[in-house]
Structure formats: structure tokens, C-alpha cells
N, C-alpha and C positions, 0 to 999 in steps of 0.2 A: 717800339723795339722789343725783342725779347729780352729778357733776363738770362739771365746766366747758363741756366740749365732749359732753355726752352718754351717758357712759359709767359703769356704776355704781360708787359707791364710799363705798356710804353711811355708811361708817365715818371717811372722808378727813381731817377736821378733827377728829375726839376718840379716834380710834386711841393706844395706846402704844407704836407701830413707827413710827420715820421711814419715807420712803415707801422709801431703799434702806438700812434698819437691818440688820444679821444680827443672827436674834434669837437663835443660840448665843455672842452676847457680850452680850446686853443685862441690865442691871442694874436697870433703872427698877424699883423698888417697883410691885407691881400693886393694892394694898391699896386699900379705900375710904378708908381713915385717913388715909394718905398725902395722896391726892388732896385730903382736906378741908384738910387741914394747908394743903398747899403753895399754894393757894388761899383761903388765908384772910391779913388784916391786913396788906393793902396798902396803902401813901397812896398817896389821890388825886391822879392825876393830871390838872392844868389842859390844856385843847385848846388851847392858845395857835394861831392862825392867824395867821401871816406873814402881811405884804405879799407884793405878785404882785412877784416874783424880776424885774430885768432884760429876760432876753431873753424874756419873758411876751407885750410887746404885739409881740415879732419874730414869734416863732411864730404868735399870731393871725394876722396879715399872710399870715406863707406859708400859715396853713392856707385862709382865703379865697378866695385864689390858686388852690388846688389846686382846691377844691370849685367853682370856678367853669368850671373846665376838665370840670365831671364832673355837670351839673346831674341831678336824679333818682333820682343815683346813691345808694347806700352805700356808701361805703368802708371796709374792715377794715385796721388797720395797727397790727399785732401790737408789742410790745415782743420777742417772742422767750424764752426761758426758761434754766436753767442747763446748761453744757454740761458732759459726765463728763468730767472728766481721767484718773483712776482708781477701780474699786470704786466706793466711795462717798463720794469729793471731787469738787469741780468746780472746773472755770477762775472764773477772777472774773467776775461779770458784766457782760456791757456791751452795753445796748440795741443793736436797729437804729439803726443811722444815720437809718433816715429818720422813726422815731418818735422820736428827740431830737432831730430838724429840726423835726417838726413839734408837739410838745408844749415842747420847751424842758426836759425832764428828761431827769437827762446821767451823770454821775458818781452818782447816789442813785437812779436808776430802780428800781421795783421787778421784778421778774421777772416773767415772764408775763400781764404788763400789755397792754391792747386801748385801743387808739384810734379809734374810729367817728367819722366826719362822715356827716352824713342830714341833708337838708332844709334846710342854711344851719348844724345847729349839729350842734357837738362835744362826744364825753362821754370821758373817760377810765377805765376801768373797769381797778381794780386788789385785790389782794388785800389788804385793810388789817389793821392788827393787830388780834390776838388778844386778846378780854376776858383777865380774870384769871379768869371764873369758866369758863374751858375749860379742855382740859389741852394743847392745843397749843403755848402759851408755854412751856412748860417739856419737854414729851417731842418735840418735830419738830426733829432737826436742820437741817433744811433750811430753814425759814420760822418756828421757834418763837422766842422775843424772847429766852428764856434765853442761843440759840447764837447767833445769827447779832446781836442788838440789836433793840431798839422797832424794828415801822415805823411809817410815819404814817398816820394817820385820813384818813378820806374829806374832812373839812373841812381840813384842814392842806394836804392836796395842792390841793386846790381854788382857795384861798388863793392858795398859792404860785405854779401856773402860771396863776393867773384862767382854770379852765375848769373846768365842770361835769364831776363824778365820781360813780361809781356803785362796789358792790361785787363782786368779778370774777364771784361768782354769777349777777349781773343780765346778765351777758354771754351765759350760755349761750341765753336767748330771744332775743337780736340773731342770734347766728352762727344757731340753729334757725330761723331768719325767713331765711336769705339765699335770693332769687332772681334772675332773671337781670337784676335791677337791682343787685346785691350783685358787687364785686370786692374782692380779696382779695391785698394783698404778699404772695405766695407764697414768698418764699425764707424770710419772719420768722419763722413759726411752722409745723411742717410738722403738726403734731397741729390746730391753726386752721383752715390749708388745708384738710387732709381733711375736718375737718367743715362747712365752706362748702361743698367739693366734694360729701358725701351731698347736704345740704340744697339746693343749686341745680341740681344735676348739675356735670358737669366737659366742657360741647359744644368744640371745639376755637374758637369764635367767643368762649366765655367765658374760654377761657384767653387767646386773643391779647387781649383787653380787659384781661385780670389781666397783662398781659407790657408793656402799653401803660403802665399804670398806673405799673408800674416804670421804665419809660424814661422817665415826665413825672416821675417824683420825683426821678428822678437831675436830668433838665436843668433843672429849676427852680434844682438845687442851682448851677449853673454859674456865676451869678453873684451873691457873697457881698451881703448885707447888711450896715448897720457896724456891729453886732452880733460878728458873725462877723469883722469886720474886725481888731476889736478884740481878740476873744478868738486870732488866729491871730497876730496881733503878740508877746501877751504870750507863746506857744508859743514864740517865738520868741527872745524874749530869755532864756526858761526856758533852753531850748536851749544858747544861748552860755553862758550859767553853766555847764551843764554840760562843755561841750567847755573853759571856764579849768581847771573841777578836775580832769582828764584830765591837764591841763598841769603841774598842779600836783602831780598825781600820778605822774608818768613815774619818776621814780627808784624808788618802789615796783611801780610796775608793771613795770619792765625788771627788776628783782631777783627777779622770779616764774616758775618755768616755762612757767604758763598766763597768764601777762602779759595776754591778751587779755581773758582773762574778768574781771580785775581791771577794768581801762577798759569793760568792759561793767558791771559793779558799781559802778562812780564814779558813773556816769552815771544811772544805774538809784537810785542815791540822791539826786539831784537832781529827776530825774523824780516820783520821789514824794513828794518833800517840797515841792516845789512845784506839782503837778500830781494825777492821776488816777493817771499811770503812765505807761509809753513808748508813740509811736504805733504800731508798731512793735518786732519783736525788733532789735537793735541789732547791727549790721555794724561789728566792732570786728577790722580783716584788716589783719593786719603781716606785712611781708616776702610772697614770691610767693602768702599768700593772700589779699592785695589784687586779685590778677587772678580772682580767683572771685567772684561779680558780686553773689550773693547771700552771704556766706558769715556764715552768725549760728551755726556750733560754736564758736569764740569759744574755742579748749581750745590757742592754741600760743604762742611766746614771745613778747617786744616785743624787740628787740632794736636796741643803739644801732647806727646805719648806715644800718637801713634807712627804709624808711618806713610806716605805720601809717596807713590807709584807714576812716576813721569815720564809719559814715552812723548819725545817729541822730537822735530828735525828741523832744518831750516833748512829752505829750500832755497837757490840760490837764483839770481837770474840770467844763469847758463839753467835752470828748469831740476838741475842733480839735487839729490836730497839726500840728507845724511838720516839717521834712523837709529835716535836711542835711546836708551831705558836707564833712569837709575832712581832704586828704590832707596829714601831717605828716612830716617828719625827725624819726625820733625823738632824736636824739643834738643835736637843732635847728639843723641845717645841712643846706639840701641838697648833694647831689653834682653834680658838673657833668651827669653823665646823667640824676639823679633830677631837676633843674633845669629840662634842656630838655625833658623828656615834661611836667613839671607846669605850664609858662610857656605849652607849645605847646595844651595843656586849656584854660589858662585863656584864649587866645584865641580858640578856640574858643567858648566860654562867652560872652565879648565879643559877639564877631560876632551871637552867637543876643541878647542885650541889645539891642543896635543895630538888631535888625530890628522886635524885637514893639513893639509901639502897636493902636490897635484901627483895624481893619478890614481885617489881614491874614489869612489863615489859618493855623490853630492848626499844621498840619504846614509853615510857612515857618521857624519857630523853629529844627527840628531841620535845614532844608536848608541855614540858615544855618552852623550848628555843623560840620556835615557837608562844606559848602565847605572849612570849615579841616582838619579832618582828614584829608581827602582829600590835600589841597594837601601838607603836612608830610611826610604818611606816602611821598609820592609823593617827595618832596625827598630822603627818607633811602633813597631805593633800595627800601622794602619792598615795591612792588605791581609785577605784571608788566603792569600798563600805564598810561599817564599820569592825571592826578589828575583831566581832563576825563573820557576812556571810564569810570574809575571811577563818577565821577556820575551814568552813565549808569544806567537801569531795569533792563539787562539787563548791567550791568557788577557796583557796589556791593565793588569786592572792599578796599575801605578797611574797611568793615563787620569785617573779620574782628578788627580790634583793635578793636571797639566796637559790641555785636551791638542795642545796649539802645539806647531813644526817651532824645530828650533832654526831655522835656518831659512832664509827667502835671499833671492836677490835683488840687488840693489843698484839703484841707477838715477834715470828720469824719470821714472816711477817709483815709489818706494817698495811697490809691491811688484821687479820689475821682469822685463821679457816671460810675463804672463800667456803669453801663448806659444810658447817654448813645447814641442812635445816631451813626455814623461822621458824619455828614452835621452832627450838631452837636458832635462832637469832637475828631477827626482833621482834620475839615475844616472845622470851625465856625467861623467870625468871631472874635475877638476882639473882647470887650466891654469897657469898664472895671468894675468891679467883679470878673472872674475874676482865679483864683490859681491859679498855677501852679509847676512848680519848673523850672529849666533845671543841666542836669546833664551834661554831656559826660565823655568819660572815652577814656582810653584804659591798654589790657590787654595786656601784652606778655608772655604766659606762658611761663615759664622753660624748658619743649620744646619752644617754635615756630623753627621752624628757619630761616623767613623773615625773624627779626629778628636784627641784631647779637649778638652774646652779651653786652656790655654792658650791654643795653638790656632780657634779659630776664628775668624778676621783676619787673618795675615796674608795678605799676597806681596808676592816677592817678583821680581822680572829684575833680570840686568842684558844687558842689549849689549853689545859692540858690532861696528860693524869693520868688516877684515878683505882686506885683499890677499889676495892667492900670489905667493911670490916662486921662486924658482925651489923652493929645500921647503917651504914652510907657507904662513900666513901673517901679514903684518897687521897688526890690532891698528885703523885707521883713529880711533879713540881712547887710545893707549892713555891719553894726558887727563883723561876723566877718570877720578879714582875711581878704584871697584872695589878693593876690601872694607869688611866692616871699619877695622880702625884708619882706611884711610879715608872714608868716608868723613868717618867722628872728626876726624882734624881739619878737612876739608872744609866744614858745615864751620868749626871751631874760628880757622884762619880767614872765612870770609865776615862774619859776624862779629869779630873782633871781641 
């Protein structure tokens, strides 16, 4: 038979080789005896079919939406497949974003799963479990029920997202049929794409349609439904649980060399006991590698004095992720220097609150921020010219202690509707319903010779992330303190 997308593999589903097995370690009995045995004297199992899940009738919604922007069209919108860590392990699976936007399956997606809209309706086409009377239940590490658990039957998924399902076989005659009515999420599956691309060709008119496609999926995402509202709240209080037990954890983690990777472990245990897993590697930076912007090695000490930079999220398994930052005293005191860089963040942070409401643009947020920055950093002698030429287009030299946007949005992505063009993101309106975070920071690394010697090793970040309401913006992480001394009490009240 063929494979999915064309290609031969007529062995594929009753082989005794996973598809990346080495078969100089493999053990599987090759016997016929075996094989009757192990297939034989199963109870039956009932197809029980759930109700349609929640955000079931959300996804219908977007998915009409979409297709109505696209009349004629067929749309391909891959789930994506598993990706190699090593050999023959792979990372965890987690659909595209925009296939568990638009089907509503999120944390249990099955791998290499195809979504089609044609003609008004939707079919989800997935690989469902393996009878008993095959051997792939038991010999395919990668998809057999033995290793990896049951999936679900074509009625059970069906059920669950209330949408029409097929077997991922049946997919291979959709993608075989695509023509220049057929576009194709190119990033989601690249073995998909290519075989869209034989079948329709690949004209440069079909890719800009297929690049378009992607840019309507991102901006649709722009502004949440209360679906999504809901799920990016609960992210969120995930979240703060995680940053108490951090708190709670500090004497263990300052008694560790790697202290860091502990509070990445804290946190990393919340995440998955309440969630999917983290949105995000988790920025767990104590002492001067708080000024490294990214830093998720997570390998050096916690140490009482300084202070410890934790941007981290939970991600939830509706896939939404929360996204925050709060920079701590570890010893829960600031220093009068560690004070005034993190008082001076946070009003920066302020200023950017005080301006978003809808119908400003999305880049006022961060000039808001940026006014204060400028201002401060200008106050303490750091810049070689006043805080006004700074602001300037052709000045920016405040930037150098804050190179990062204060502002991204936020979703099922943390970093999200990334293919959003400039025109509706950088510079897009503000709606109510977008989410976003506001994050200022400032980076005073410990060889910059422009700063105080007091002042450097200090990096500072505070995070919120905010929804756009009708007059204003709601701080979704309101219940995390953010001022210095609410901090100090907070560190105080959890540590007893």
C-alpha cells in the first residue's frame, strides 16, 4: 500500500520493525505462534463516545471564520508529526498552534493528524488505533498501544470535537487531489507540503496564497475568544502556584550549587501536575545572569543577596500559556541598589498599563515604557545625551540596558500570532479581547563600564500579562505582587 502522502510502504502497519527500530537489538519473537498468542483473548472493548468537549462549538466558530475568508478553497492544516530528540526518542508531542485553534484538540492530539475545510465542511483525518487482530499494537514503538497507550477510534474523536473524522489513509486521495484551489500551512508538516507541492505544483502565486493563509491564521488568533479567556486565566493562576513553591523552596534551592535548576524543577512540577507542561524553557537567572535576556542553562548557584530573575509560564492542557516574570531578593530583602533598578522597572511597567486601552497602537505600549527608561537611565548619568535626543529614532542609546520589546502577544504560543503582518501587530489597533504581556526590564551587566559599579550585575524584568478590555487593560496576574515591598512580604508570608 502507499503511505500517506504517496510513497511506498506496503509493509507500514504490520512490519515487526518500529519505523526507527535497530534491528541488531531487537527481540520481538518472529514466530507465527507468537503472533496468534499475543492476539488472541482480549475483552471487549465498549466505544464509549463523549460529549463534544467545551471549546468544540469555539473551534466550529473559528473554523467558519476561516473558511469564509477562503470560499472555493481547500484548505490543508496539518497537525505536524513527532520531532527526533535522539536516535530513536522524540520530544513530546504538541500539535500546531493553529490545528488546535482550529479543531480544539490540544494536550491529546494525535500525531500526524490533517485537517481539511472544502465546501463549508470540515473532516479531521487521524491515525486511529490499531485492532488487536494486527501486530502493530504490540511491535511499533512509536504509534503501537502497547508503548505509547490506546488511541481513540474515529467515533470517539468525532464525539469529542463534534466534527467529522476519517482514517489518516483517507487523507492520502485529499492531498493526491490538491490543485491550485488547494493551500497548504506550510510550516506544519513539511512531508504534507511537499506532497501538495507534486500534486498542485509549487507557482510562486500558490505559495504567496499558502504564506497568506498563514498570516490570516495568525490574525484571526489576535483577538481571544472566552474560551481562550478562560483557559489563559487559569495559566495563570497555575503560574503563581508555581512562583509560592519557588518561595517556598528557596532554602533548598540556595543550599544547591545548581540552585537554578532546582527553581527550574519546582516550577517544572507544578506545570505538570496542573497543566500539559511549561509554555516555554523556564528563565530561572540569579545574580549577573539575570542580565542575559534569555538564559534557560539554568546550571549556577541561588545565592542569598542577590537577586533571582524568573520568567516562567504554565502551560495548560487546552496548549494557552501564561507568561511571567518576577524578579526576587533572594535572601527577601532588597538592597537599596537592587530597590531602585526594580522600583524604577516597575514604573516603567506602570506608564506602559496607563497608556493601553483600545484604539491606540500596539507599539505605544512600549514608547510608554521607554519614556521612563530613558528618563531614569538619563538621571543617573548613564547616557551621553539627554533622555529627550535618546527618544530620538536616530538616538535610542537608553536601549543599550533594554535591547528586548516590552510587549508580545499572547496565546497558544507564548510568543503568539507570530506571523501576524507589521500593519496588524507592531502597529495594529488595539482591540478588547487581545492579550498581551508588558515586560520592561532593565540589564546592567557586570562589564559595562558606563554603569556605576554598584549597579552592575542587576537585572531586573517584571512581566504581566493583560487583556485589552473595553475603557482599559485588565492585569490577568494582578494577584502576583509587583512592588518592592510587596514582594518583601510576599517572600516574608510564604517562608514563615
Amino acid at each position: 500500500m502507499l503511505d500517506n502522502w504517496g510513497m511506498d510502504t506496503s509493509d507500514a502497519l504490520t512490519t515487526t520493525k518500529a519505523p526507527r527500530a535497530t534491528s541488531n537489538r531487537s527481540t520481538l519473537p518472529p514466530g507465527a505462534s507468537f503472533k496468534e498468542y499475543i492476539g488472541s483473548q482480549w475483552a471487549e472493548r465498549a466505544d464509549v463516545v463523549p460529549p463534544a468537549r467545551e471549546q468544540a462549538s469555539f473551534a466550529a466558530a473559528r473554523r467558519a471564520k476561516l473558511a469564509a475568508m477562503y470560499p472555493g478553497k481547500r484548505l490543508i492544516i496539518p497537525a505536524g508529526g513527532t520531532k527526533v530528540r535522539s536516535n530513536d526518542t522524540d520530544f513530546p508531542f504538541r500539535a500546531h498552534s493553529a490545528f488546535s485553534w482550529l479543531t480544539g484538540w490540544a494536550a491529546d492530539a494525535e500525531p500526524d493528524s490533517v485537517l481539511v475545510l472544502e465546501d463549508g465542511a470540515a473532516t479531521l483525518y487521524f491515525r486511529e488505533r490499531a485492532g488487536r487482530d494486527s501486530d502493530e499494537f504490540y511491535s511499533n514503538p512509536q504509534i503501537g498501544e502497547f508503548w505509547i497507550g490506546a488511541r481513540p477510534s474515529l467515533a470517539q474523536v468525532a464525539g469529542d470535537l463534534a466534527l467529522a473524522t476519517a482514517g489518516i489513509a483517507d487523507a492520502s486521495a485529499v492531498v493526491a487531489a490538491s490543485d491550485a484551489d488547494t493551500l497548504v500551512l506550510r510550516e506544519a508538516d513539511s512531508e504534507i507540503t511537499a506532497a501538495v507541492d507534486a500534486a498542485r505544483g509549487e507557482s510562486p502565486d500558490l505559495l504567496d496564497a499558502d504564506a497568506q493563509l498563514a498570516r490570516d491564521l495568525s490574525e484571526l488568533r489576535l483577538v481571544k475568544d472566552a474560551y481562550e479567556l478562560s483557559e489563559l486565566r487559569a495559566a495563570v493562576a497555575s503560574t503563581q502556584r508555581g512562583f509560592e513553591d519557588i518561595i517556598r523552596a528557596l532554602p533548598q534551592i540556595t543550599a544547591h550549587e545548581r540552585g537554578e535548576r532546582f527553581v527550574e524543577g519546582v516550577f517544572y512540577t507544578r506545570a505538570r501536575g496542573e497543566g500539559n507542561a511549561v509554555g516555554y524553557d523556564t528563565i530561572a537567572a540569579a545574580g549577573p545572569h539575570a542580565c542575559i535576556l534569555h538564559w534557560t542553562r539554568n546550571d549556577g548557584p541561588v545565592v542569598p543577596g542577590d537577586l533571582i530573575l524568573i520568567d516562567a509560564g504554565v502551560e495548560g492542557d487546552s496548549l494557552y500559556t501564561a507568561d511571567i516574570t518576577r524578579t526576587l531578593p533572594v535572601n527577601g530583602t532588597f538592597t537599596d541598589a537592587q530597590r531602585l533598578v526594580y522600583e524604577t522597572v516597575r514604573e516603567a511597567a506602570d506608564a506602559a498599563f496607563a497608556v493601553a486601552r483600545p484604539g491606540i497602537r500596539f507599539r505605544e505600549v512600549h514608547a510608554a515604557a521607554m519614556e521612563v527608561i530613558a528618563r531614569r537611565t538619563a538621571e543617573w548619568g548613564l547616557l551621553p545625551v539627554t533622555a529627550e535626543e535618546a527618544l530620538e529614532a536616530d538616538g535610542q542609546q537608553h536601549r543599550r540596558y533594554m535591547v528586548h520589546g516590552t510587549s508580545h502577544h499572547l496565546g497558544l504560543d507564548v510568543h503568539d500570532c507570530a506571523a501576524a503582518r507589521r500593519e496588524m501587530y507592531q502597529d495594529g489597533v488595539l482591540e478588547p479581547g487581545m492579550v498581551f504581556t508588558i515586560e520592561p526590564g532593565l540589564y546592567f551587566q557586570p562589564d559595562d563600564l558606563t554603569v556605576p559599579e554598584h549597579l552592575r550585575g542587576i537585572g531586573v524584568r517584571i512581566e504581566d500579562d493583560v487583556v485589552v478590555t473595553d475603557s482599559g487593560v485588565e492585569s490577568l496576574s494582578a494577584g502576583i505582587p509587583r512592588t518592592a515591598d510587596d514582594v518583601e512580604a510576599w517572600i516574608a508570608g510564604l517562608r514563615g
